[in-house]
C-alpha atoms as one frame of an Amber mdcrd trajectory, in Angstrom:
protein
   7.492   6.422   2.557   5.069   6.881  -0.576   4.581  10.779  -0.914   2.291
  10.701  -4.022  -1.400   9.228  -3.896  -4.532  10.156  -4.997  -8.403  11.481
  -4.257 -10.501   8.118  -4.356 -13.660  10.312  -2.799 -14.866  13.393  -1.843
 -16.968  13.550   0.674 -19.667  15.305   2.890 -22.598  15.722   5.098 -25.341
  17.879   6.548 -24.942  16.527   9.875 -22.052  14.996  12.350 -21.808  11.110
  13.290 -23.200  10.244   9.677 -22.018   8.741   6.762 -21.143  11.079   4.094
 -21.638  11.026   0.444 -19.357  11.280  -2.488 -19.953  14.276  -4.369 -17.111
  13.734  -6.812 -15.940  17.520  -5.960 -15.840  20.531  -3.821 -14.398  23.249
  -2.452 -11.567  23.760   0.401 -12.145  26.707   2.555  -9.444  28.540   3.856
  -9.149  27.906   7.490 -12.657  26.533   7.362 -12.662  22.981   5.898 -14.826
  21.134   3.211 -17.925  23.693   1.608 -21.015  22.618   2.926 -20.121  19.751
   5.166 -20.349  19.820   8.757 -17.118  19.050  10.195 -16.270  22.440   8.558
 -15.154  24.978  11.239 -12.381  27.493  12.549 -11.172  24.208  14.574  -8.061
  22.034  14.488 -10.026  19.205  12.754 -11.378  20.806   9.471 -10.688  17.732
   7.218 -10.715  14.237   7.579  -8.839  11.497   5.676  -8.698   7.884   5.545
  -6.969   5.376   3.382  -9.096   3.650   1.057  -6.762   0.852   2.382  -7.955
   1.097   5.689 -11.628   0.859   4.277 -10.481  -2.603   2.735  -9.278  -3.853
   5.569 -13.491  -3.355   6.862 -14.429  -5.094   3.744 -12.226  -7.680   4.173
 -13.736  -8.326   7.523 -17.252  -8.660   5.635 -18.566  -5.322   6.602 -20.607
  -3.615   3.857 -18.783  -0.061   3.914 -17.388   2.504   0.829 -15.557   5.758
   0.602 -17.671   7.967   3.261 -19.372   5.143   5.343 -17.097   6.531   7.817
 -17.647  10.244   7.969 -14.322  11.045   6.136 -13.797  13.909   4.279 -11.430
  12.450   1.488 -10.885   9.022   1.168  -6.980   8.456  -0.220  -5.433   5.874
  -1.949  -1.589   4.706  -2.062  -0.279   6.859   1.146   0.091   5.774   4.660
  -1.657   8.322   6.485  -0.519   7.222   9.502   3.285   7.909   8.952   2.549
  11.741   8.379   3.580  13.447  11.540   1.429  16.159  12.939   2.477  19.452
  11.136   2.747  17.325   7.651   1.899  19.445   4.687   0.297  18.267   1.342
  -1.146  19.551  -1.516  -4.723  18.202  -3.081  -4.966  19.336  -6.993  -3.230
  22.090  -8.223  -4.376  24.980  -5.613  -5.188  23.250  -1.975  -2.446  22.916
   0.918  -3.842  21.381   4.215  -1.603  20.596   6.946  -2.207  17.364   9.343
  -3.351  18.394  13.064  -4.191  15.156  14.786  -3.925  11.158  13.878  -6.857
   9.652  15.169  -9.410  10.725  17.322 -10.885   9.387  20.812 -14.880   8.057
  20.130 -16.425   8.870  23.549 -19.345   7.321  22.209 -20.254   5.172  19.477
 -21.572   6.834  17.101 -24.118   5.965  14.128 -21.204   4.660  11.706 -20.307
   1.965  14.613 -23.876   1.211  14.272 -24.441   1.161  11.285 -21.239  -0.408
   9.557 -20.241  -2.951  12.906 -17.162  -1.239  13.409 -15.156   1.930  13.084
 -11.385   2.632  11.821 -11.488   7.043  11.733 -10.382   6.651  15.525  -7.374
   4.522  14.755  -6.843   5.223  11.067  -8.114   8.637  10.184  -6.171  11.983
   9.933  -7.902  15.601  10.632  -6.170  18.399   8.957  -6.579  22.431   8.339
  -6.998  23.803   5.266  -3.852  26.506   4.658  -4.567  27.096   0.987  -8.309
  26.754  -0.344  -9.348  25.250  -3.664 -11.399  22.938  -5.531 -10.758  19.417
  -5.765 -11.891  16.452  -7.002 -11.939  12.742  -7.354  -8.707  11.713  -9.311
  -6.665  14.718  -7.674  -3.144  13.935  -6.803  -1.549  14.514  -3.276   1.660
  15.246  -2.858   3.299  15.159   0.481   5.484  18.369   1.064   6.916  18.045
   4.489   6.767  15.618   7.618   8.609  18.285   9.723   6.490  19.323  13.129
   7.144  23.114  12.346   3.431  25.111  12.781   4.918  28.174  10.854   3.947
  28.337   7.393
């Protein structure tokens, strides 16, 4: 398994359900999530992630989508998010630590991404995480995978 890959985007939104928007760089809040976006929260799903790999696999499809068209957080290149076991901890940049909390999600409903881009991969593809270590970070950031134990204690 790779454990090195990279910050393709950095992304965010004022609202839920919506595409974000690259803004190249921001903050990770301790035991919040990403400043200013609104997934933020003392909850289990603070960040989201998704392969830019899995976003190519939409494109290849002929759907019209980017880094963000799906409401992730940070869109990653050259890791298999799918492989990292819940309690998985990486490091974004120099400062952040996050540590994965769920893989995938259950879409009660479909929401304005489905809509809007014909289909939607967070629910298979995606990763949430919490943010144990705050920082900023950026696009071009490197992650490095730390640990794929299950172990909560930090």
């Amino acid at each position: 398994m790779n454990h090195r890959g990279k910050v393709v985007s950095v992304n965010i939104s004022a609202e839920k359900g919506t595409r974000k928007t690259n803004v190249g760089q921001s903050c990770l809040l301790l035991e919040f999530g990403l400043k200013d976006d609104a997934h933020a929260g003392k909850w289990h799903r603070q960040v989201s992630l998704l392969a830019m790999e899995s976003i190519d696999k939409m494109v290849r499809l002929g759907l019209k989508v980017g880094p963000g068209d799906f409401a992730e957080n940070i869109t990653t290149q050259g890791l298999d998010l799918l492989k990292f076991p819940v309690g998985t901890k990486f490091r974004i940049g120099k400062n952040s630590l996050l540590e994965v909390t769920q893989i995938g999600k259950v879409c009660h409903t479909r929401c304005a991404i489905y809509y809007q881009a014909g289909d939607c991969v967070m629910p298979k593809e995606g990763i949430f995480a919490k943010v144990l270590e705050g920082g900023e970070i950026k696009v071009g950031d490197e992650i490095n995978v730390l640990s794929g134990n299950s172990n909560h204690q930090r």
